[in-house]
mmCIF file of the C-alpha atoms, coordinates in Angstrom:
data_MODEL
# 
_entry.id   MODEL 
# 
loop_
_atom_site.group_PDB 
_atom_site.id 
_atom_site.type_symbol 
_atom_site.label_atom_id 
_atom_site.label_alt_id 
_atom_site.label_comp_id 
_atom_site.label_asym_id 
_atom_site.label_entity_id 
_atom_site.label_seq_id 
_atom_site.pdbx_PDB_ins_code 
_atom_site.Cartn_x 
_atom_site.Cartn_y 
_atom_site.Cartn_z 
_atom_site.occupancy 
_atom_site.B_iso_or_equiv 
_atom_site.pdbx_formal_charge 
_atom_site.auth_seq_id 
_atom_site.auth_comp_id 
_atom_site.auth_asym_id 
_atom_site.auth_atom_id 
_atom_site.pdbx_PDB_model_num 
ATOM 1   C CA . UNK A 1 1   ? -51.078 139.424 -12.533 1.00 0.00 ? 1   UNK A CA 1 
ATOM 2   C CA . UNK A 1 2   ? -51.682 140.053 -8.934  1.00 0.00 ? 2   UNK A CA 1 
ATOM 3   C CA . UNK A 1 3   ? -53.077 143.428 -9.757  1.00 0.00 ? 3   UNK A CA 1 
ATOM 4   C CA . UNK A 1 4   ? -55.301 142.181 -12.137 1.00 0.00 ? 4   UNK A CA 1 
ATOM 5   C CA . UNK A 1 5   ? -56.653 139.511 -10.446 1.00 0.00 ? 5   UNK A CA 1 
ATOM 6   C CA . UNK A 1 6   ? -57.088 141.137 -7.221  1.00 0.00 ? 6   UNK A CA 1 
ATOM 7   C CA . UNK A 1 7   ? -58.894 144.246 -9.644  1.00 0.00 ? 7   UNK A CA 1 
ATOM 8   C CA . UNK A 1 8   ? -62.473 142.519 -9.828  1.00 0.00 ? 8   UNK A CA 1 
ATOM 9   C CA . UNK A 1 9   ? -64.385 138.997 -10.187 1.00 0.00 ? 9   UNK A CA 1 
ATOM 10  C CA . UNK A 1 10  ? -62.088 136.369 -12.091 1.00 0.00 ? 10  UNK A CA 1 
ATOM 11  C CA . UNK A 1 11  ? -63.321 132.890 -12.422 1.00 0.00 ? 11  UNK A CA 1 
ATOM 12  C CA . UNK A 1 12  ? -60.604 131.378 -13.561 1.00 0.00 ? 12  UNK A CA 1 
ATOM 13  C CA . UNK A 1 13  ? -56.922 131.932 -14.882 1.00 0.00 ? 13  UNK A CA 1 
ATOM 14  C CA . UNK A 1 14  ? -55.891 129.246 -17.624 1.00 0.00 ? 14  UNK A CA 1 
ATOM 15  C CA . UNK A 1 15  ? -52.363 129.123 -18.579 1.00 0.00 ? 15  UNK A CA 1 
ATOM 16  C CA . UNK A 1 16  ? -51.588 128.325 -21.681 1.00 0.00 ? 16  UNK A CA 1 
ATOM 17  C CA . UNK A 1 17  ? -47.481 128.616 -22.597 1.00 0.00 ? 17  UNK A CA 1 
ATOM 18  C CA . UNK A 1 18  ? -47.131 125.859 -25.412 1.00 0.00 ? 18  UNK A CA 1 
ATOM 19  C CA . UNK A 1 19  ? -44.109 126.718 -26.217 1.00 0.00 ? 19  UNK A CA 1 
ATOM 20  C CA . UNK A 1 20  ? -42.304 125.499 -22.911 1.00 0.00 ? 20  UNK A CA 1 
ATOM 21  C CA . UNK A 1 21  ? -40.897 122.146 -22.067 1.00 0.00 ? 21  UNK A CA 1 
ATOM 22  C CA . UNK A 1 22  ? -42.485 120.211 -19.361 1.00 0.00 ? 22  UNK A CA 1 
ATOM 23  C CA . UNK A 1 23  ? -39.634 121.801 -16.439 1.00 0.00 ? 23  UNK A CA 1 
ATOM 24  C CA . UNK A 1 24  ? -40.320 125.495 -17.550 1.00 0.00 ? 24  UNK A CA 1 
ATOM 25  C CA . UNK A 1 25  ? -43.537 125.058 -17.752 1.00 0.00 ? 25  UNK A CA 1 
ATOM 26  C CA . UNK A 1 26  ? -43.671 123.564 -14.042 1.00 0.00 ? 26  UNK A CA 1 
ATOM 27  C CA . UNK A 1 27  ? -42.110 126.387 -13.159 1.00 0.00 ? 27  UNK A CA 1 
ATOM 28  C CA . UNK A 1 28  ? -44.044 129.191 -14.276 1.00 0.00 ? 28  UNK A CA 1 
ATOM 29  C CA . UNK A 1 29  ? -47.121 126.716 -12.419 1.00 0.00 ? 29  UNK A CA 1 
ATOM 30  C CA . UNK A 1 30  ? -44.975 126.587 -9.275  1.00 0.00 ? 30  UNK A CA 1 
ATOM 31  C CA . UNK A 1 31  ? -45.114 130.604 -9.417  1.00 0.00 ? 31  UNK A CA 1 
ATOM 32  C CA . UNK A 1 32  ? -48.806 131.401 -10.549 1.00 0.00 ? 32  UNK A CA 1 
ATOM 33  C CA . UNK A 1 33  ? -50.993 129.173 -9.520  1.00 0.00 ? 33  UNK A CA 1 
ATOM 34  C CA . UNK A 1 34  ? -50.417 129.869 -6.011  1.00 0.00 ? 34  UNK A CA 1 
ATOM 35  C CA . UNK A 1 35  ? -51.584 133.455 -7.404  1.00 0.00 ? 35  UNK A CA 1 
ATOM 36  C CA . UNK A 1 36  ? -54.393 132.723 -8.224  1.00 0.00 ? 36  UNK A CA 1 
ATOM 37  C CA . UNK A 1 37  ? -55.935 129.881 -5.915  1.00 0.00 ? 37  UNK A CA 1 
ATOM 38  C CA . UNK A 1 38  ? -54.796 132.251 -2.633  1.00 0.00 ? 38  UNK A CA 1 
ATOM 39  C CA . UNK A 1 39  ? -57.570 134.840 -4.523  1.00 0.00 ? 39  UNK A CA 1 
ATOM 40  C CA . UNK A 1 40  ? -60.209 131.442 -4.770  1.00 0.00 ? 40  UNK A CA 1 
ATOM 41  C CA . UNK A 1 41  ? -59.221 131.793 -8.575  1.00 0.00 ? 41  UNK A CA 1 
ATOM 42  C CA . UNK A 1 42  ? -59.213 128.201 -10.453 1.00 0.00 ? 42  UNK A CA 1 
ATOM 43  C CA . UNK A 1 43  ? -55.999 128.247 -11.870 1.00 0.00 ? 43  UNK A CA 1 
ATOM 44  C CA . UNK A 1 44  ? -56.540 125.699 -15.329 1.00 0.00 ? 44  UNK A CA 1 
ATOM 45  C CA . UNK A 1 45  ? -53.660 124.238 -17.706 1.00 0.00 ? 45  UNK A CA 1 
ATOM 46  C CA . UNK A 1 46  ? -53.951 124.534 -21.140 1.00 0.00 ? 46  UNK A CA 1 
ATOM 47  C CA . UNK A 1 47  ? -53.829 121.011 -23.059 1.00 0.00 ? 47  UNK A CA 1 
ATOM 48  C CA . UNK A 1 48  ? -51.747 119.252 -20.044 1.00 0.00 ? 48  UNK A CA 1 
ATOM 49  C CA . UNK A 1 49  ? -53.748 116.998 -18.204 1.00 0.00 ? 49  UNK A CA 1 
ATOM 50  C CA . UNK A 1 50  ? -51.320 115.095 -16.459 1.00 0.00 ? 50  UNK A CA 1 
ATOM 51  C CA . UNK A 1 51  ? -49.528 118.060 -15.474 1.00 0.00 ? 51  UNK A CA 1 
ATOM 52  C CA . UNK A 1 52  ? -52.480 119.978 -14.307 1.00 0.00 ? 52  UNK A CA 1 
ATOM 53  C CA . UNK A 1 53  ? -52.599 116.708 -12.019 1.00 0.00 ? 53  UNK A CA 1 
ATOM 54  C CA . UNK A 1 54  ? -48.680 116.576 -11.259 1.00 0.00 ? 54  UNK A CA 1 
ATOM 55  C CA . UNK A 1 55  ? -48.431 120.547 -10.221 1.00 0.00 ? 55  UNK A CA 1 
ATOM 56  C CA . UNK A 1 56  ? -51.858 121.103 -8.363  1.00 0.00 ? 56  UNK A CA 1 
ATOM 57  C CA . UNK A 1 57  ? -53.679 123.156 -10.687 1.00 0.00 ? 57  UNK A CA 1 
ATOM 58  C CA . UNK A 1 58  ? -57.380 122.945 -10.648 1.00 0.00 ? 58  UNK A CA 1 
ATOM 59  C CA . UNK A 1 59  ? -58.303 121.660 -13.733 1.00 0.00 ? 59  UNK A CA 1 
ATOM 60  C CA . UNK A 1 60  ? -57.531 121.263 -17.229 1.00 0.00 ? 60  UNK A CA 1 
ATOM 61  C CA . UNK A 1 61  ? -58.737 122.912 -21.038 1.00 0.00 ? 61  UNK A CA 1 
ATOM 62  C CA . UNK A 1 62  ? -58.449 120.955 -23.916 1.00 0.00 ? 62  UNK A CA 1 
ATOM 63  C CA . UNK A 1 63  ? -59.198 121.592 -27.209 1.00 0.00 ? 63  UNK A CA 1 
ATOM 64  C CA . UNK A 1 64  ? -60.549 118.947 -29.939 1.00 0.00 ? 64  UNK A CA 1 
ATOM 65  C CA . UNK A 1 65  ? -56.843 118.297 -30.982 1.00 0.00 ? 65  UNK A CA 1 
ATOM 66  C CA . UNK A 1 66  ? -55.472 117.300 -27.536 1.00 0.00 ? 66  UNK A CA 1 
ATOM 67  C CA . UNK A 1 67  ? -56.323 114.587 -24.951 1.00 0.00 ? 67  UNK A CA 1 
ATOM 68  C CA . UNK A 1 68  ? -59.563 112.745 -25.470 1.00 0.00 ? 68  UNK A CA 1 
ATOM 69  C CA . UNK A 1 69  ? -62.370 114.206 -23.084 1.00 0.00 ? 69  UNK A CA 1 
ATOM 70  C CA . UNK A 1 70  ? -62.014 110.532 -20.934 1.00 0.00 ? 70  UNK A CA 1 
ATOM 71  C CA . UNK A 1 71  ? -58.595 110.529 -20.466 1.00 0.00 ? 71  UNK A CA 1 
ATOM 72  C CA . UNK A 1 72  ? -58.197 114.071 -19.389 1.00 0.00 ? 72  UNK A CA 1 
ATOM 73  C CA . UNK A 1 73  ? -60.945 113.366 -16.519 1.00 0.00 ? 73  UNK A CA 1 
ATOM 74  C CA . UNK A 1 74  ? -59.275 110.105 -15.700 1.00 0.00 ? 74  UNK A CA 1 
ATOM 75  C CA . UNK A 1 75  ? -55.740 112.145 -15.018 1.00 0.00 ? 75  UNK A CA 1 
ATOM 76  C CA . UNK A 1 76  ? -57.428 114.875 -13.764 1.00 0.00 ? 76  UNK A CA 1 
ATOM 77  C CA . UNK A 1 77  ? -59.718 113.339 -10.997 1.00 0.00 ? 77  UNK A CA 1 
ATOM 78  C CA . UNK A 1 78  ? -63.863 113.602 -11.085 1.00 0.00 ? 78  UNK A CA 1 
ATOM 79  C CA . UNK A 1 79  ? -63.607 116.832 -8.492  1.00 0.00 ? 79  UNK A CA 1 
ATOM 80  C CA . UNK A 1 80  ? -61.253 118.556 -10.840 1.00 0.00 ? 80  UNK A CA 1 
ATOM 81  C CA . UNK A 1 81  ? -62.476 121.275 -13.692 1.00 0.00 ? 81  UNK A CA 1 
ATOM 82  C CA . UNK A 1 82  ? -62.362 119.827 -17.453 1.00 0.00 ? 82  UNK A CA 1 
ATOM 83  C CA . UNK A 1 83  ? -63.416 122.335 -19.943 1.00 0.00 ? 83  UNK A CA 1 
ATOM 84  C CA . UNK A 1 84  ? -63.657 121.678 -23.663 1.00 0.00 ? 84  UNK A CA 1 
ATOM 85  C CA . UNK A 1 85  ? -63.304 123.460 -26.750 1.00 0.00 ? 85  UNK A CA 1 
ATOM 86  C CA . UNK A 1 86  ? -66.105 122.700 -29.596 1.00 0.00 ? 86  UNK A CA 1 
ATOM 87  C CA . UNK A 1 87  ? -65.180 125.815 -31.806 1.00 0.00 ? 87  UNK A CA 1 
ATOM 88  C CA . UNK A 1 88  ? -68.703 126.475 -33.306 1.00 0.00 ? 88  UNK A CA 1 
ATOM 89  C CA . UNK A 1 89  ? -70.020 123.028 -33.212 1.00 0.00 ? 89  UNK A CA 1 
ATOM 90  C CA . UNK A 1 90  ? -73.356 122.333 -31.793 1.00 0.00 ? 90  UNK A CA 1 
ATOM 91  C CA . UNK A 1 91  ? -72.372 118.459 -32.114 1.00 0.00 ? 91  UNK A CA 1 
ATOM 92  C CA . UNK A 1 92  ? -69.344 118.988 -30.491 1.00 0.00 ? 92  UNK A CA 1 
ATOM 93  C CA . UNK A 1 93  ? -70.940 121.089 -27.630 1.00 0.00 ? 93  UNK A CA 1 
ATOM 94  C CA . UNK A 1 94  ? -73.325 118.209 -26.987 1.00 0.00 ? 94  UNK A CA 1 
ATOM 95  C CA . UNK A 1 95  ? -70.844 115.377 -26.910 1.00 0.00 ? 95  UNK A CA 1 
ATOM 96  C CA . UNK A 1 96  ? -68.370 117.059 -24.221 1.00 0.00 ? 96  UNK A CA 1 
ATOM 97  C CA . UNK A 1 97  ? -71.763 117.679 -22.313 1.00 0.00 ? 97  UNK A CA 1 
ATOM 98  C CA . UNK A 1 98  ? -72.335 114.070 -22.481 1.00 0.00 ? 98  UNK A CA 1 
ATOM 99  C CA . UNK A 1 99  ? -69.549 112.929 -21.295 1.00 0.00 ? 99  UNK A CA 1 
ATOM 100 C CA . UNK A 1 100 ? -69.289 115.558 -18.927 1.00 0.00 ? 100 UNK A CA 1 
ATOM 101 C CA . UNK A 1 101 ? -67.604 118.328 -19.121 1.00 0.00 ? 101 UNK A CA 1 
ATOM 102 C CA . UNK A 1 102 ? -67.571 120.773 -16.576 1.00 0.00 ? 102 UNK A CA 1 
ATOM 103 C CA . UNK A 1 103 ? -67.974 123.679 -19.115 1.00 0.00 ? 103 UNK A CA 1 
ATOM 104 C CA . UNK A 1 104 ? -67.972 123.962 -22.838 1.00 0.00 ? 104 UNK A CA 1 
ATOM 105 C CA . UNK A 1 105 ? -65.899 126.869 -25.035 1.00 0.00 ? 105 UNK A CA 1 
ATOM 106 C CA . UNK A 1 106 ? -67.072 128.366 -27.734 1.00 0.00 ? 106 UNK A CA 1 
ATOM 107 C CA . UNK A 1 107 ? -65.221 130.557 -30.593 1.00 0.00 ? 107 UNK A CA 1 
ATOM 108 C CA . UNK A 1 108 ? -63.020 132.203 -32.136 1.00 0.00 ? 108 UNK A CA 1 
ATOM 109 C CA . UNK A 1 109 ? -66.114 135.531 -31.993 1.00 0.00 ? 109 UNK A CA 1 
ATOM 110 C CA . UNK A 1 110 ? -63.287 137.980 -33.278 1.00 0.00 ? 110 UNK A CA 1 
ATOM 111 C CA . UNK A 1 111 ? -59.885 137.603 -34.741 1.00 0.00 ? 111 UNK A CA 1 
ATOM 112 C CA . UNK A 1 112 ? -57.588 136.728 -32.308 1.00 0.00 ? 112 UNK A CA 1 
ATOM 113 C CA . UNK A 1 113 ? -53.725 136.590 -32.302 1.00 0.00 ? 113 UNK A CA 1 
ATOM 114 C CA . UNK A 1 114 ? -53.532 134.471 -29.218 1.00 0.00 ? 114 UNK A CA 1 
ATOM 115 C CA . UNK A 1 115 ? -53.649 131.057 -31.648 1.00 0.00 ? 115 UNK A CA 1 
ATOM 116 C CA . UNK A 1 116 ? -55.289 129.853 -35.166 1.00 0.00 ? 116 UNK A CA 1 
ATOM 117 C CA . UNK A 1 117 ? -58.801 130.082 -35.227 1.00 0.00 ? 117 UNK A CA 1 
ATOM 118 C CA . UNK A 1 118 ? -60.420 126.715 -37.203 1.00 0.00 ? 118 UNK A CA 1 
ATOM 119 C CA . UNK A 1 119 ? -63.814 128.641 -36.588 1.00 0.00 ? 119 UNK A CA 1 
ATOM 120 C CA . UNK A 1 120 ? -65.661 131.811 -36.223 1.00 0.00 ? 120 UNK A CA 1 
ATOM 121 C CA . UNK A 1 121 ? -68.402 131.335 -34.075 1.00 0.00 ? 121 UNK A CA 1 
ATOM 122 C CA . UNK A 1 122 ? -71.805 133.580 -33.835 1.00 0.00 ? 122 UNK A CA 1 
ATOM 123 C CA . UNK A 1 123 ? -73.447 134.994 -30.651 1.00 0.00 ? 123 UNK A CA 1 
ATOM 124 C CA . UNK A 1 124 ? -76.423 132.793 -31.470 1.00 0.00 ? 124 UNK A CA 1 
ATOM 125 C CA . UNK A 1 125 ? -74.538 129.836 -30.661 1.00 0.00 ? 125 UNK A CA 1 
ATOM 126 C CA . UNK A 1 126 ? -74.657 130.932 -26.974 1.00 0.00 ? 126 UNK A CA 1 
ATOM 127 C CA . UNK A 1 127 ? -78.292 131.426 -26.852 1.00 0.00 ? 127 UNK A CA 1 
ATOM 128 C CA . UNK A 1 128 ? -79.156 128.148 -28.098 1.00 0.00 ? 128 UNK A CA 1 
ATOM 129 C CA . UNK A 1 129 ? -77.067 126.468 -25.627 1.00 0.00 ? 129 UNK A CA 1 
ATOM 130 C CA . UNK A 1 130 ? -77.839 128.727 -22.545 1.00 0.00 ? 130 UNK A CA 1 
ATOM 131 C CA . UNK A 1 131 ? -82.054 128.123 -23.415 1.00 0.00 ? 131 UNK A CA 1 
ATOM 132 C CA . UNK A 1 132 ? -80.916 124.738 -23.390 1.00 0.00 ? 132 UNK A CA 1 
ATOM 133 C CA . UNK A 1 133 ? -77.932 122.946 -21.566 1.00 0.00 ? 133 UNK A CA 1 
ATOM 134 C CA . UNK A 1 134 ? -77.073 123.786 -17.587 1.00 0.00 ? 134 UNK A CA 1 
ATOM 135 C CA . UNK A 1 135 ? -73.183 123.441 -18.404 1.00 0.00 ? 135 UNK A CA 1 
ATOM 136 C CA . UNK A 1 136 ? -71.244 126.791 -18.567 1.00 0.00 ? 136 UNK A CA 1 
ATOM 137 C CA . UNK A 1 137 ? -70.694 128.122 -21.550 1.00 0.00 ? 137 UNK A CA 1 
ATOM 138 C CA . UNK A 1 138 ? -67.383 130.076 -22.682 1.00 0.00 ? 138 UNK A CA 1 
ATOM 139 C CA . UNK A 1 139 ? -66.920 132.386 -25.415 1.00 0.00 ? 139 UNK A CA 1 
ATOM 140 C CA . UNK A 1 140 ? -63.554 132.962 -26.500 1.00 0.00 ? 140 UNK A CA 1 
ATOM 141 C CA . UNK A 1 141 ? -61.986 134.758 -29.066 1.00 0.00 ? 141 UNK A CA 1 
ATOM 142 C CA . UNK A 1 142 ? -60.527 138.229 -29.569 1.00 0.00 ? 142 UNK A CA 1 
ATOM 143 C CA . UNK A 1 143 ? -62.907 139.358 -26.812 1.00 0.00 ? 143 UNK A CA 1 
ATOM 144 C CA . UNK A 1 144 ? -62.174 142.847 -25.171 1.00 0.00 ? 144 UNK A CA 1 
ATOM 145 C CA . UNK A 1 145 ? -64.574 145.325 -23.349 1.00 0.00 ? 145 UNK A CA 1 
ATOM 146 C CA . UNK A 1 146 ? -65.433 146.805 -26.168 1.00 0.00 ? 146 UNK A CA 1 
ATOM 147 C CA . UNK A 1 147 ? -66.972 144.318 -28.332 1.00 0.00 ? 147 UNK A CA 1 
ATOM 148 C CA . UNK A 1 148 ? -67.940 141.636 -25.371 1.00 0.00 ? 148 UNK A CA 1 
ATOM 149 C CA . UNK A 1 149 ? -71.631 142.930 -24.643 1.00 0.00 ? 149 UNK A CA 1 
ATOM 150 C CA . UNK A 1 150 ? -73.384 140.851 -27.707 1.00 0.00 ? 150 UNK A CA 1 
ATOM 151 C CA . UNK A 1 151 ? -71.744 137.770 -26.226 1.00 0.00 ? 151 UNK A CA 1 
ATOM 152 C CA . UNK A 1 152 ? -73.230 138.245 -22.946 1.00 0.00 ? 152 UNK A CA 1 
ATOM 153 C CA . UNK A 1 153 ? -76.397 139.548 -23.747 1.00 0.00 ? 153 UNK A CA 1 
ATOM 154 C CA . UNK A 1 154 ? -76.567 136.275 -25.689 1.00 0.00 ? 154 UNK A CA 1 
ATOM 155 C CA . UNK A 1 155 ? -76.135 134.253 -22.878 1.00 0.00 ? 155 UNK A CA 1 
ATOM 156 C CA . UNK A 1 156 ? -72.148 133.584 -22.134 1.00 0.00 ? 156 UNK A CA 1 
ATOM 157 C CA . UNK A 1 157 ? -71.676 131.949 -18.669 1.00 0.00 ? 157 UNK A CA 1 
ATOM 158 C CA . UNK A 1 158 ? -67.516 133.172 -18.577 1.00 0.00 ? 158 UNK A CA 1 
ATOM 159 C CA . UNK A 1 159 ? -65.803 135.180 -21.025 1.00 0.00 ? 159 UNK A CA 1 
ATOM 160 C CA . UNK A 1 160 ? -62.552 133.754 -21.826 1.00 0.00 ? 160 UNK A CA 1 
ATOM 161 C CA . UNK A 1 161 ? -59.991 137.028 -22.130 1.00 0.00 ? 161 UNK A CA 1 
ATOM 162 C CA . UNK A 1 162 ? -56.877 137.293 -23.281 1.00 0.00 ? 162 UNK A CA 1 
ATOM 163 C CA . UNK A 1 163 ? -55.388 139.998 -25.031 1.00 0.00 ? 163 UNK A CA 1 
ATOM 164 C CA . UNK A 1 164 ? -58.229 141.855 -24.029 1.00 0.00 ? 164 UNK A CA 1 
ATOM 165 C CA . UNK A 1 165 ? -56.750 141.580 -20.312 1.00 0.00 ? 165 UNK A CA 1 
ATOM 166 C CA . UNK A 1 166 ? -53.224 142.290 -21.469 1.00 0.00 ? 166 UNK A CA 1 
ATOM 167 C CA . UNK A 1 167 ? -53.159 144.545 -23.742 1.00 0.00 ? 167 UNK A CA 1 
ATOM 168 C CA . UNK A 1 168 ? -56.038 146.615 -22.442 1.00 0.00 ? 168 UNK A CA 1 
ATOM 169 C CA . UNK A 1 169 ? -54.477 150.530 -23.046 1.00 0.00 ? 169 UNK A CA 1 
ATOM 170 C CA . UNK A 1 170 ? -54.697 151.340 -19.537 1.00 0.00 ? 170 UNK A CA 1 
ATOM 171 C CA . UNK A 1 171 ? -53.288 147.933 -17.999 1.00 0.00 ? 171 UNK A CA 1 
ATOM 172 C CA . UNK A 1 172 ? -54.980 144.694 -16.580 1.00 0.00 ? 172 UNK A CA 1 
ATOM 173 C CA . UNK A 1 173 ? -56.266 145.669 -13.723 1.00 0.00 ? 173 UNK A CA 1 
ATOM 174 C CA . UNK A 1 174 ? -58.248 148.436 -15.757 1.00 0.00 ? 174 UNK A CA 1 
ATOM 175 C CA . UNK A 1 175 ? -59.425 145.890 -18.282 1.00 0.00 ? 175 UNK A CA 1 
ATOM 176 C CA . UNK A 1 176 ? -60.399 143.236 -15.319 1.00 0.00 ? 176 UNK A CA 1 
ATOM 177 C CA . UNK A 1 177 ? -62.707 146.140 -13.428 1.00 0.00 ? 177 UNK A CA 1 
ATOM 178 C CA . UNK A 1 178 ? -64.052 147.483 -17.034 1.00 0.00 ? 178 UNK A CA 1 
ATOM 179 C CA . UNK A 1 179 ? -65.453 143.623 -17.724 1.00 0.00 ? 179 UNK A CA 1 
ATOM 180 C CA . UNK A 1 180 ? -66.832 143.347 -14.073 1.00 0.00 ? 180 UNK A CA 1 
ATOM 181 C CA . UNK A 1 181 ? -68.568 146.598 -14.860 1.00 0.00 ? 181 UNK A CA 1 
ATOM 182 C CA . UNK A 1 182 ? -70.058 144.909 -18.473 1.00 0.00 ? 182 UNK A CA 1 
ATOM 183 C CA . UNK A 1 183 ? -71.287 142.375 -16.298 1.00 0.00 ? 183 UNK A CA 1 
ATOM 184 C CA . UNK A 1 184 ? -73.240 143.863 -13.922 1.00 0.00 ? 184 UNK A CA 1 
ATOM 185 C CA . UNK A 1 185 ? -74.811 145.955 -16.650 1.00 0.00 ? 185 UNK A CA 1 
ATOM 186 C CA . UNK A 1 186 ? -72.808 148.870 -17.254 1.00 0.00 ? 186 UNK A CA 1 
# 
């Protein structure tokens, strides 16, 4: 993880281990969120607000099944980062912007294996909101180098990258310097 991280420009790093109890799951927090936030990397928890609090990670996801948008800020604190899943939903998109989320996630763009996709969100979606809203957007989704490009050249704000990262065929570091390069153009 150090590798990768240390390999280009990472935003963020959100951990998402669902299958854990609440003690393993501190523990794998205790050992890489110091990771990241040493390399000014916002280290977010997946669906855990008041453990994202508890352990001294930066912020919190959720998705439209978890915590309410209001109660994750309130355990989170206002200077903390609260993104939101809205899927494909323009509706969605707009209420988390309301009530002010710090970002909002849009997807799944491609199959994924990382969860169930409810929704398959186009690259249109992040043009509308990028002509129109200030708030980050986030496109997630079975995103990898190789099919990312329509998603920025619509107007992404982060890419959200998972097995893309991890699986890349020549390792994570390779992957992280190969998206850095699809950002600055290349």
């Amino acid at each position: 993880m150090a590798e990768a991280l240390d390999a280009g420009d990472v935003a963020s790093l959100q951990l998402r281990l669902k299958e854990l109890d609440d003690d393993a799951l501190c523990r794998a927090i205790d050992v890489l969120r110091p990771l990241a936030q040493r390399r000014g990397v916002a280290f977010l928890l997946n669906d855990r607000p008041d453990l994202a609090q508890e352990t001294g990670c930066d912020g919190v996801h959720i998705g439209q099944q978890d915590t309410p948008y209001r109660q994750a800020r309130a355990a989170v604190g206002a200077s903390a980062i609260v993104g939101v899943t809205c899927h494909d939903s323009r509706h969605l998109a707009m209420l988390a912007a309301e009530a002010g989320a710090d970002y909002v996630a849009f997807g799944a763009f491609f199959p994924t294996t990382t969860k169930e996709a409810s929704a398959r969100a186009e690259p249109g979606l992040l043009a509308w909101w990028s002509q129109l809203m200030e708030i980050p957007c986030v496109a997630i989704g079975g995103i990898t180098v190789d099919n990312a490009r329509p998603l920025v050249d619509a107007g992404a704000d982060f890419l959200a990258v998972s097995g893309g990262v991890w699986n890349h065929p020549d390792g994570p570091a390779a992957a992280v310097k190969a998206f850095g390069r699809l950002w600055a153009g290349g």
